[in-house]
C-alpha positions in Angstrom: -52.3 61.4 56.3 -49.6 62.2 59.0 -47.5 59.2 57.6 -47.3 60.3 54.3 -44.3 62.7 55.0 -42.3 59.3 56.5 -42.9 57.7 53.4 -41.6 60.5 50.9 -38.5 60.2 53.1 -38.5 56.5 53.1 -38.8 56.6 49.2 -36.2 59.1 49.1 -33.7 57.3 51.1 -34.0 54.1 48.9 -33.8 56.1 45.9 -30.0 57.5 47.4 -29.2 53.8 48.3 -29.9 52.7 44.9 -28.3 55.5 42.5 -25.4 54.8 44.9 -25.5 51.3 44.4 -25.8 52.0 40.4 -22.9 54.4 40.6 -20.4 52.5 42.5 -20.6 49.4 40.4 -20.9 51.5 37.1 -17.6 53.3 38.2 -15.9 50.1 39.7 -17.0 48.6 36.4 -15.5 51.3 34.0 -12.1 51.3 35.7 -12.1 47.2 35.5 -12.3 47.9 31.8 -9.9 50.3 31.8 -7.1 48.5 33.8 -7.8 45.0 31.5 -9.1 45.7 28.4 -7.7 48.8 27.1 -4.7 47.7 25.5 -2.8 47.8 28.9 -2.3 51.7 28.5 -1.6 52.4 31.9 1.7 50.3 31.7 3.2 53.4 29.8 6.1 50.6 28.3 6.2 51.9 24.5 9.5 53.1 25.2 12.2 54.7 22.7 15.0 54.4 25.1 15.1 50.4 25.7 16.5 50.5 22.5 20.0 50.9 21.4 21.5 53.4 20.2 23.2 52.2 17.4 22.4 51.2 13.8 23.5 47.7 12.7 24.5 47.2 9.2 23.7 46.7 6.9 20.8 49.7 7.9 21.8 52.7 6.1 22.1 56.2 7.6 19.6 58.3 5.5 20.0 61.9 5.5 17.7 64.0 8.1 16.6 67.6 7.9 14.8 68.8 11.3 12.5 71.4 10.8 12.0 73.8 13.9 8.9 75.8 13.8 9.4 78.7 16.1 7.4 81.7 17.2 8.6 83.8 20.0 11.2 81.1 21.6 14.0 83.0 23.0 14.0 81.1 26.0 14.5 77.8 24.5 15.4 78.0 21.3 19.4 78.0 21.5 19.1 74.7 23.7 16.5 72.8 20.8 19.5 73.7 17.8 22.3 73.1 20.1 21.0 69.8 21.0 20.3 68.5 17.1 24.0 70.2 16.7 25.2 67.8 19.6 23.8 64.5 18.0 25.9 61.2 17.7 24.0 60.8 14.6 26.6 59.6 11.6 24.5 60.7 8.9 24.1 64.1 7.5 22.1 66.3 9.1 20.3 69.6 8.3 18.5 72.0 10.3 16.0 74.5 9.2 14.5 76.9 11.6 11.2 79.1 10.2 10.8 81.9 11.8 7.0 82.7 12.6 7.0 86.2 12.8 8.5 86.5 16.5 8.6 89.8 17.8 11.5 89.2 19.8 14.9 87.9 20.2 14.3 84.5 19.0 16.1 84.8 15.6 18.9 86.9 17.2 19.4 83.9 19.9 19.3 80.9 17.4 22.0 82.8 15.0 24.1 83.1 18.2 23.8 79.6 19.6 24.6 78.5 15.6 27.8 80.8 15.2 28.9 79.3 19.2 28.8 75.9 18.1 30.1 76.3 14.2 27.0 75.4 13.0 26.8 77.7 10.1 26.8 74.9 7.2 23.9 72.6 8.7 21.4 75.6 9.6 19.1 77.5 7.7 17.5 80.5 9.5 14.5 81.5 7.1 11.9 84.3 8.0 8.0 82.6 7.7 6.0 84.2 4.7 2.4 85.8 5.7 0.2 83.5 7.4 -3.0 82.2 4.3 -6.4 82.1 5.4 -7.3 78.6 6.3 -3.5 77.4 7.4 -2.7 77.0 11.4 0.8 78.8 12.1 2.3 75.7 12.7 1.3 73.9 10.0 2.1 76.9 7.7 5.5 76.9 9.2 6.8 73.4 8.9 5.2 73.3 5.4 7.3 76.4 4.6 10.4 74.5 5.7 9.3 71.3 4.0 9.5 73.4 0.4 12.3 75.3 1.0 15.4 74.1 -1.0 18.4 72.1 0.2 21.6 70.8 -1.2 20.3 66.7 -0.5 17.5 64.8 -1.0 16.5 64.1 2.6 14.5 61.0 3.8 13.1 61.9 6.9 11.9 64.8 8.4 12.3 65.5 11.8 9.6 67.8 13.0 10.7 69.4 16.4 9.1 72.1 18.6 11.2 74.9 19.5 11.1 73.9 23.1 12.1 70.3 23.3 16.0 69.3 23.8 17.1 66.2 22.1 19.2 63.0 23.9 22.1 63.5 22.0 21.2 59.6 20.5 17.4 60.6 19.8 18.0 61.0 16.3 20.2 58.2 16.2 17.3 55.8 18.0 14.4 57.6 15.6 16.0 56.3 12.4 17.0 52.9 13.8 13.3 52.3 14.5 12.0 53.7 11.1 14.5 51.7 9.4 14.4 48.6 11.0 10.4 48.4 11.0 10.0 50.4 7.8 7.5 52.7 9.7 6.4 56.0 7.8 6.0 57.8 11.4 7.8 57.5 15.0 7.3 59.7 17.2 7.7 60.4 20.9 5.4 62.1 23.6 8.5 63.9 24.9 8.8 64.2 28.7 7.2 67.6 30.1 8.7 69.4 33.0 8.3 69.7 36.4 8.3 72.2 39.1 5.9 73.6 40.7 3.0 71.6 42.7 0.6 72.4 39.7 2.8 71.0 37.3 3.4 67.5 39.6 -0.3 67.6 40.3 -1.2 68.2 36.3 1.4 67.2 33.7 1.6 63.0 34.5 -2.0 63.2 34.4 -2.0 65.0 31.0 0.1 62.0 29.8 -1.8 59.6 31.4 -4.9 61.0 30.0 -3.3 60.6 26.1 -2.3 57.5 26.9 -5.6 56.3 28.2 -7.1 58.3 24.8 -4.8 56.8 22.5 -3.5 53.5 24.0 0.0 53.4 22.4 -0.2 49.9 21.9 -2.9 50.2 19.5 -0.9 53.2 17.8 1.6 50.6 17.3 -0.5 48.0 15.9 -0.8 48.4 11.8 -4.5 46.4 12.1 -6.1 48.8 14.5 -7.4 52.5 13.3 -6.3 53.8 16.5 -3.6 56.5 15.2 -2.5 59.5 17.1 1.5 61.6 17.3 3.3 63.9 19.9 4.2 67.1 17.6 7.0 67.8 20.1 9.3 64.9 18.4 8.2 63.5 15.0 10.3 61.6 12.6 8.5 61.5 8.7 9.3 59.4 6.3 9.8 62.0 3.3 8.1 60.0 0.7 4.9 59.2 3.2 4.5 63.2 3.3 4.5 63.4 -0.7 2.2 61.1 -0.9 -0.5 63.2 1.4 0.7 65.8 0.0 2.8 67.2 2.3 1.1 69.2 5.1 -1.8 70.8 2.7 -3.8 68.3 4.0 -4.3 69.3 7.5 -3.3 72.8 6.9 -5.9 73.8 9.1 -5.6 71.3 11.8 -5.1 72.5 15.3 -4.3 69.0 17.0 -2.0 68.8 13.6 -0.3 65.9 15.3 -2.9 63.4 15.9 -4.2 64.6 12.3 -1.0 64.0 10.7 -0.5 60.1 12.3 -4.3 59.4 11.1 -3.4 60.6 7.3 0.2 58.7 7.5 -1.4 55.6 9.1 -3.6 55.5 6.2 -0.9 54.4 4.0 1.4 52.2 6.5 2.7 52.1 9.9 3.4 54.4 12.6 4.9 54.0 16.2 4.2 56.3 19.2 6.0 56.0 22.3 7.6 57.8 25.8 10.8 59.1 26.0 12.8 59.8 29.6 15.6 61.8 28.2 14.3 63.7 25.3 12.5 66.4 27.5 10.5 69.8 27.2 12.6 72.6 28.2 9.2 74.7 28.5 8.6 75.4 31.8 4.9 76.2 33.2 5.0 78.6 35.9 1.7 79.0 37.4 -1.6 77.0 37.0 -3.0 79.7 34.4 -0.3 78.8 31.9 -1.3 75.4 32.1 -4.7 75.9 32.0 -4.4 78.0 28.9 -2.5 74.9 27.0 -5.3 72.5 28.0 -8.4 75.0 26.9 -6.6 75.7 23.1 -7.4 72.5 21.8 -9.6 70.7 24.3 -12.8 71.8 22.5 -11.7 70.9 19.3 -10.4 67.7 20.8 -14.0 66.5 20.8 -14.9 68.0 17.4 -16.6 70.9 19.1 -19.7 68.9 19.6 -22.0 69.9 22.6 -23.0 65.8 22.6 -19.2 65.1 23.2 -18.8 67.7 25.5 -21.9 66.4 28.1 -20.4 62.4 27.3 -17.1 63.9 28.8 -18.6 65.7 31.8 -20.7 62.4 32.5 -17.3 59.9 32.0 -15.0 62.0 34.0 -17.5 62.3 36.8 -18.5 58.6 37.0 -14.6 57.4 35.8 -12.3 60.4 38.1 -14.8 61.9 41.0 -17.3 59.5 41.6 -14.9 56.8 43.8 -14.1 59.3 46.3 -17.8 60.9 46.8 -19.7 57.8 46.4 -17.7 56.1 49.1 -17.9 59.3 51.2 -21.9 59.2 50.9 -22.1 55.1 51.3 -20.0 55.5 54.9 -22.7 58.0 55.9 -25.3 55.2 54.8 -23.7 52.6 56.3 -24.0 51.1 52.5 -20.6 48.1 52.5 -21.2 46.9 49.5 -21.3 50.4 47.9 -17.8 51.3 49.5 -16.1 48.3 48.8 -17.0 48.7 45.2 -16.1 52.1 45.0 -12.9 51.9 47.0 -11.9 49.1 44.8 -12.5 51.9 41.8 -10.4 54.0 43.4 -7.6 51.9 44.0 -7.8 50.4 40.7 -6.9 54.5 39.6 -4.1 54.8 41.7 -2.7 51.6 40.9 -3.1 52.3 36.8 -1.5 55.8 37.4 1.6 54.6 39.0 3.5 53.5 36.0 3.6 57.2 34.8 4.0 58.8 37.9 7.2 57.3 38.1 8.6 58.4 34.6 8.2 61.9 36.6 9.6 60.6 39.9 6.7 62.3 41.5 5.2 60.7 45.0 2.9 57.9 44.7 0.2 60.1 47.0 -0.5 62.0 43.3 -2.6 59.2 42.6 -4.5 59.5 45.3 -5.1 63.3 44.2 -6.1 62.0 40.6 -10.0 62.9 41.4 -8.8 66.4 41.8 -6.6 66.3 38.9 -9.7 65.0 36.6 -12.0 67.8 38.3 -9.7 70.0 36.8 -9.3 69.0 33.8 -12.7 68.7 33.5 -13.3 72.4 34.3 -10.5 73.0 31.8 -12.4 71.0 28.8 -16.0 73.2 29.5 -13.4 76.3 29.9 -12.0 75.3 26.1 -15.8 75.4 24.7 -16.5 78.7 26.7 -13.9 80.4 24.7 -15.0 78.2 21.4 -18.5 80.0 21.7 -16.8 83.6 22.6 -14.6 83.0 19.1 -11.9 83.3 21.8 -10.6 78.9 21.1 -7.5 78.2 20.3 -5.6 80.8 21.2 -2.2 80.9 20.8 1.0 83.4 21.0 -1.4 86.4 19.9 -3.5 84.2 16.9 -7.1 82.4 17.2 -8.2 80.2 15.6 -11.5 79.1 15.7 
């Protein structure tokens, strides 16, 4: 009878050894498939800029209108149309910006930053109509812009966020690849900023994370389904859109980018990559700003399914937080086998991570930190269906949407 207390513990004990065992070989395992087999994402090598910036004949040099949906931008707005003013591009250009019903300066500050650089006879300025039930504010704005009149038939659209500033030879490089590889979508996962020690610890893991989502190589590939966009920098081949029917087909989409590459990749190829010098002008000042751009569309992300939501918490535990605690509980256990696997997982994630932390020129000891980061972002993802439940999701400049 006395012995029977010695045993439970003995019992217990193995039963620690062996989940350990179980969970350092399941993450080791997970991150041997990740750095291998999926589509070498981690490389981060679908690149815009290794390109160059020219247009060999006998490629033509269509004409472009950029559409610039924009609500409440003032503090970017006058560098997004002065850098599509500023482009080396040789064919004719037009700009439209749709006004989303800011309520402040932005329209005063883009009619400023038009009249300053002559701009007058490539930009339109037009005020956004009422919002319909059923449309996102985006969507409703870039379809706005897509039926408003213009002097030439255009055969691209470049859809820009108000915040991004463009290499003076993006649009130049855009039309090259479109034209060259007769692709109905390129687009580019513009390059965020950073500042602060949230933003160095957060925003090369956010792209690092798509990339790991959407393995750009796979975008790329015309025989895989895989099909995803960066709405910050999208050029669309005018006659693709017409034949989705512009943007009523996703007029309710949140993630409208990723839903706009599926429907275009339907039809024909698409090509996603990184860009260096094309660059967010947004800056992020404090954790809870960037917290509250992960948690708007996280939830709908994964479909708002409660299944997908537990799958996540269980694959970023075993995939981002597991290597560091497992090999913390196997030292204590004196468990080698255990800790070797899971310190293997763990440098397997650092090793993965570098190639993007070096687009950001941020210190290699962030990838050390990625456990953290993936905690995180985890909390961030249950945050997003938190707010989904309280009919608070997708919040965004004063809307919900839900």
């Amino acid at each position: 009878m006395c012995s029977l207390p010695f045993i439970d513990q003995t019992n217990t004990m193995n039963n620690i050894e062996l989940f350990l065992w179980i969970l350092s070989i399941t993450t080791l395992v997970s991150w041997l498939y990740l750095w291998l087999f999926r589509s070498l994402f981690w490389l981060a090598n679908q690149r815009l800029e290794k390109l160059p910036a020219d247009i060999p004949e006998p490629i033509s040099l269509p004409p472009i209108i950029a559409l610039i949906p924009a609500r409440n931008e003032e503090d970017v707005i006058a560098n997004c149309i002065g850098s599509l003013l500023n482009q080396d591009y040789q064919g004719e250009l037009s700009i439209i910006l749709i006004d989303d019903a800011s309520n402040d300066a932005t329209v005063k500050i883009a009619q400023g930053a038009v009249t300053q650089l002559d701009g007058g006879d490539k930009v339109q300025i037009i005020s956004g109509k009422k919002l319909p039930s059923g449309w996102a504010g985006k969507v409703w704005a870039l379809q706005q812009g897509m039926s408003r009149p213009v002097r030439t038939q255009a055969k691209y659209y470049l859809l820009s966020d108000a915040d991004v500033y463009h290499d003076p030879s993006n649009i130049t490089r855009l039309v090259s690849k479109a034209e060259k590889e007769e692709l109905d979508l390129v687009s580019l996962m513009v390059k965020l900023q950073c500042r602060s020690l949230w933003d160095w610890l957060l925003i090369p893991a956010f792209i690092f994370f798509f990339q790991k989502l959407f393995p750009f190589n796979r975008v790329n590939d015309p025989s895989s389904r895989v099909a995803a966009a960066a709405g910050g920098c999208m050029l669309v081949r005018k006659t693709a859109m017409d034949r989705i029917g512009q943007l009523t087909s996703i007029k309710s989409a949140i993630i409208d980018d990723c839903a706009l590459a599926r429907k275009l990749k339907d039809h024909g190829p698409i090509w996603l990559g990184l860009s260096t010098t094309t660059r967010s002008i947004r800056p992020y000042y404090n954790l809870t700003e960037i917290w509250h751009m992960v948690t708007r569309s996280a939830y709908t992300q994964l479909h708002h399914s409660p299944v997908f939501l537990l799958g996540t918490i269980i694959g970023m535990t075993v995939v981002y937080m597991a290597p560091p605690l497992v090999m913390g509980f196997a030292f204590l256990h004196d468990l080698i086998f255990p800790l070797l696997f899971s310190g293997c997982a763990w440098g397997i994630m650092v090793y993965t991570y570098r190639p993007t932390l070096k687009i950001y020129y941020a210190k290699p000891f962030y990838g050390l930190l990625l456990p953290v980061t993936g905690l995180i972002y985890l909390l961030m993802t249950i945050d997003s269906a938190r707010r989904f439940y309280l009919n608070k999701g997708g919040e965004w400049k004063g809307r919900v949407y839900n």
